[in-house]
C-alpha positions as CSV (number, residue, x, y, z in Angstrom):
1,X,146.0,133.0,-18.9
2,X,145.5,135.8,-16.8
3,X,141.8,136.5,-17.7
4,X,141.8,132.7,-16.8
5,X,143.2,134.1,-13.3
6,X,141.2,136.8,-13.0
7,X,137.9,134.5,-13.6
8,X,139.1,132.6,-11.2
9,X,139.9,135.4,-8.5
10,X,136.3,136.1,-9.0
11,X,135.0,133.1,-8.7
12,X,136.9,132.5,-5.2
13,X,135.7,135.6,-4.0
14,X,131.6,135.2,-4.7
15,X,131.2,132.7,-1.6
16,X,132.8,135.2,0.6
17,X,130.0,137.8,-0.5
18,X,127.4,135.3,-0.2
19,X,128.6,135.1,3.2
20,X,128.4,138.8,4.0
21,X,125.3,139.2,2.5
22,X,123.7,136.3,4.4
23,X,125.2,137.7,7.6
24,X,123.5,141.3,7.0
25,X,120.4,139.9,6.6
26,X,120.5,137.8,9.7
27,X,121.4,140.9,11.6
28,X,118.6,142.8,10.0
29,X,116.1,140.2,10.6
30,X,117.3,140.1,14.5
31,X,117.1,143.4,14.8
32,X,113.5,143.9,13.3
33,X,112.1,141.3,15.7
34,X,113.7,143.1,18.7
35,X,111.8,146.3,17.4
36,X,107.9,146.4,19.6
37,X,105.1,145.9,18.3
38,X,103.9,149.1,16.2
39,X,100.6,149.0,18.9
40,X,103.2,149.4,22.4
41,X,104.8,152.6,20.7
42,X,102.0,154.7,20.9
43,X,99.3,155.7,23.7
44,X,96.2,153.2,23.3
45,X,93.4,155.0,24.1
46,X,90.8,152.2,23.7
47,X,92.5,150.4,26.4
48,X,92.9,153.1,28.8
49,X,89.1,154.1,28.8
50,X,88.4,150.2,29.3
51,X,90.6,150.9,32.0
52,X,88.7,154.0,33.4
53,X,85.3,152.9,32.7
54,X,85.8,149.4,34.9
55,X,86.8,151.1,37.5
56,X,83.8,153.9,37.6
57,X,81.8,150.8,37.2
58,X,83.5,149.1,40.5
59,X,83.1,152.5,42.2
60,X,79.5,152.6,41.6
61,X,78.6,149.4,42.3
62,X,80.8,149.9,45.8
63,X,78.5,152.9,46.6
64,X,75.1,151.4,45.9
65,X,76.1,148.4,47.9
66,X,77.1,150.8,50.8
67,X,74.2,152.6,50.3
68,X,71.9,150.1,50.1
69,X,73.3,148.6,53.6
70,X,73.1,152.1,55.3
71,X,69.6,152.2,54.3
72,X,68.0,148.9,54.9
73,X,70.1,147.1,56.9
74,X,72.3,149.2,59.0
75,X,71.2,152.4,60.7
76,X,73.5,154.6,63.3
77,X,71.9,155.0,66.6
78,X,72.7,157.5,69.8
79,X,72.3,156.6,73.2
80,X,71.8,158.7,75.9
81,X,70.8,158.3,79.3
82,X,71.7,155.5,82.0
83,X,69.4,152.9,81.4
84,X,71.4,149.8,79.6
85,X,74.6,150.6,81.6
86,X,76.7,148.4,82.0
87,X,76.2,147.3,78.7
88,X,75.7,150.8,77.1
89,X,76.7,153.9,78.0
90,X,75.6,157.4,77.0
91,X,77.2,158.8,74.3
92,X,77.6,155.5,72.9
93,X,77.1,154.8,69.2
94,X,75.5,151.5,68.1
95,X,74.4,150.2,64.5
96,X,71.0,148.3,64.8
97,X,69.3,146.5,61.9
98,X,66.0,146.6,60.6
99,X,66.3,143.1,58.5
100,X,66.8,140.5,61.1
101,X,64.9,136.3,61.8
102,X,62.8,136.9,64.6
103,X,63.4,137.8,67.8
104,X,64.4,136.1,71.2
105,X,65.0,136.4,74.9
106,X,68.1,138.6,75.6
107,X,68.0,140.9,72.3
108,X,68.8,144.6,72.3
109,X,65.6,146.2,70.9
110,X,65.7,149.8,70.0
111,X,61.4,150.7,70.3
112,X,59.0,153.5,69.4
113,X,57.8,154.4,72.9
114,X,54.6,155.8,70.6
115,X,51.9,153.9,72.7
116,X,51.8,152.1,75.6
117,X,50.2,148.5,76.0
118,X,48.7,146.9,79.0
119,X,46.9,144.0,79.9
120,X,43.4,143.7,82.1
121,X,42.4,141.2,84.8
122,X,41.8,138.2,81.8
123,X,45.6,138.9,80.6
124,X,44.2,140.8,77.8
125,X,46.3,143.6,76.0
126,X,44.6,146.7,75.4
127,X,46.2,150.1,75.1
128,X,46.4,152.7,77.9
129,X,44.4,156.2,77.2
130,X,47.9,158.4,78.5
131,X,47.3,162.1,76.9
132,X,50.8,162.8,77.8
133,X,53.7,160.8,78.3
134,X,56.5,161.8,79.0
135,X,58.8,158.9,77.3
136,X,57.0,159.6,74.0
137,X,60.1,159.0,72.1
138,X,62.7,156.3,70.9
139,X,63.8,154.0,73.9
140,X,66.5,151.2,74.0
141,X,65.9,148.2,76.1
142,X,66.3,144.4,76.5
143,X,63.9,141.4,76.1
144,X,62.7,139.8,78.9
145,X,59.8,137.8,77.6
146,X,58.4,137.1,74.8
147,X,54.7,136.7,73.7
148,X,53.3,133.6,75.3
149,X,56.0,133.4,77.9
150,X,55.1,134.2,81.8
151,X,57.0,136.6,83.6
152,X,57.6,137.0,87.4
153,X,59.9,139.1,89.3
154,X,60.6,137.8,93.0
155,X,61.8,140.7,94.9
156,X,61.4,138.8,98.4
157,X,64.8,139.1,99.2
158,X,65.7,142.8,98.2
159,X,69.9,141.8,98.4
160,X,69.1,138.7,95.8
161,X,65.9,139.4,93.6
162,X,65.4,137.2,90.7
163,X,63.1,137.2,87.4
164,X,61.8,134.0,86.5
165,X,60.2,133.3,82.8
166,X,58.1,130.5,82.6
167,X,58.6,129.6,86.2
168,X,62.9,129.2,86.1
169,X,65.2,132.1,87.0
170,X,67.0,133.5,84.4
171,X,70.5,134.1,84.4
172,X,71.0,137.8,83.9
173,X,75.2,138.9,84.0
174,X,74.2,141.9,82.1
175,X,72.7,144.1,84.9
176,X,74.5,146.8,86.8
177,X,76.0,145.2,89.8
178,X,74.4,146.3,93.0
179,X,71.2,147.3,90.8
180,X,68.1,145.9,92.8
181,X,65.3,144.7,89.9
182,X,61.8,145.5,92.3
183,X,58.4,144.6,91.7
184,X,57.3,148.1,91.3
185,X,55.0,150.0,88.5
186,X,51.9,149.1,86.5
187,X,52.3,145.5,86.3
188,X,53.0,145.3,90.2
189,X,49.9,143.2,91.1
190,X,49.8,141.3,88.3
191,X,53.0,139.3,88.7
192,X,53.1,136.4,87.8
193,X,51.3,137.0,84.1
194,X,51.8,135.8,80.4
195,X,52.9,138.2,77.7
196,X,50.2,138.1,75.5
197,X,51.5,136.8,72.0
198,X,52.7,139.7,69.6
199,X,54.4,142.0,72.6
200,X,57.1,142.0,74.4
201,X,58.4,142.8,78.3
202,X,61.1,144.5,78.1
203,X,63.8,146.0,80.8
204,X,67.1,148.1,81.1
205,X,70.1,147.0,82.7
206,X,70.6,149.1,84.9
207,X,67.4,148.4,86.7
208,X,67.0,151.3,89.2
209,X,67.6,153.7,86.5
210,X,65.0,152.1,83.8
211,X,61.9,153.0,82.7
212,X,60.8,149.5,81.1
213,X,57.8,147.3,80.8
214,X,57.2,147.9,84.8
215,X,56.1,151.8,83.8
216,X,53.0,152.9,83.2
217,X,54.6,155.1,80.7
218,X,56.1,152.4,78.8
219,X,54.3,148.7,79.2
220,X,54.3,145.8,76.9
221,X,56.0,146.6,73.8
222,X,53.8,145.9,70.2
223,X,55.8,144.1,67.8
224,X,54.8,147.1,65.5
225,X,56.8,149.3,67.8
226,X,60.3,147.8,67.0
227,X,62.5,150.0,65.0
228,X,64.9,147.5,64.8
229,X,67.7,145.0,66.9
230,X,70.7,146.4,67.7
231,X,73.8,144.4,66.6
232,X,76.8,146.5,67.2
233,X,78.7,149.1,69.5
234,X,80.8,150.7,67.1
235,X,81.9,153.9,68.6
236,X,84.2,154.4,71.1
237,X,85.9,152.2,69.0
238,X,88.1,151.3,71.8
239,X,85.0,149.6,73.4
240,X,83.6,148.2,70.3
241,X,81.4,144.8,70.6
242,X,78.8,142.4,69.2
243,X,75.1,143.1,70.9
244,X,73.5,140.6,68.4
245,X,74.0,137.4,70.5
246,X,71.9,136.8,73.8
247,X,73.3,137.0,77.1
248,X,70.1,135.1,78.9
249,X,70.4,132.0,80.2
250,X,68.2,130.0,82.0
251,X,70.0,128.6,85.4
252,X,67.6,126.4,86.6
């Protein structure tokens, strides 16, 4: 009887055990998925020089771009001198652009003064024998007309003088108030004429100060002789603005 009992003990106590061990295993199964991965524990090197090597490919891709711009499309220019004030002042900073569609009436041109271009009694260009000039260097000036356009400056009335391209006054905010725009220099007796096609006539804003189209030292301007349009002050920053857009209108 009592290894009947003791069977029995034994019996009762096996689901008990069953229990426990079921229980330890759940616990150790819990505790091996809450472990990381064996790849998180350690440093991966493969990722970190994917890492590094997209962002020294970002990097050089950001420099060539920068450089590409600052080579092509955007070069620094100084001004100095009086001639564009209002609009531009000495010391000033602008970026002009040698990639640009054409250009038109009212467009800040930055020129070779190399040669200089004027036109005989049949409205002819032909290019002046000058064996020194003293504006044999980079100039920065305005459009006033463009090839095939006439251009006329009526100085009549010195308090209100008015430039006229193809016979209507142009609107012209941009000049340095109280600056009188005279019928003076080379082209003096030739008013009205037509820009022959391929140049330009080209002035300052601040017209008493300018040496434009109206000198002998500076004439029609050759297409060839464009260095490039300017597009932006950007320095003083304070005073920074657009130069792309034209300010001439036609007002009549």
């Amino acid at each position: 009887m009592e290894d009947n009992n003791m069977i029995n003990d034994i019996e009762n106590e096996q689901p008990e055990t069953a229990a426990a061990e079921e229980a330890v295993e759940t616990t150790a199964e819990k505790i091996e998925e809450s472990k990381p991965e064996e790849k998180t524990k350690g440093f991966d090197k493969k990722q970190f020089l994917g890492d590094v090597l997209e962002i020294v490919e970002s990097t050089l891709v950001t420099v060539f771009v920068i450089v590409l711009i600052f080579t092509y499309i955007l070069h620094p220019v100084n001004i100095s001198g009086h001639s564009m004030e209002p609009t531009l002042y000495g010391k000033d900073r602008i970026f002009m652009t040698t990639v640009y569609f054409g250009i038109d009436n009212g467009d800040i041109l930055v020129i070779d003064n190399n040669a200089v271009y004027l036109v005989d009694e049949n409205g002819d260009p032909y290019k002046a024998d000058i064996t020194s000039n003293p504006l044999d260097e980079c100039i920065i000036k305005r459009v006033i007309a463009c090839g095939g356009q006439e251009i006329d400056i009526d100085d009549s009335d010195p308090t209100n003088p008015k430039v006229l391209v193809d016979g209507k006054v142009i609107d012209e905010p941009y000049v340095m108030e109280g600056a009188v725009t005279a019928k003076t220099g080379v082209f003096s007796e030739k008013f009205p004429f037509t820009v022959p096609d391929g140049y330009y006539f080209v002035m300052g804003d601040n017209r008493e100060q300018s040496s434009d189209s109206r000198s002998g030292y500076v004439g029609l301007i050759k297409k060839e002789q464009i260095y490039g349009k300017a597009i932006m002050r950007y320095s003083p920053f304070s005073d920074f603005k657009f130069l792309f857009n034209s300010d001439k209108k036609s007002s009549n």
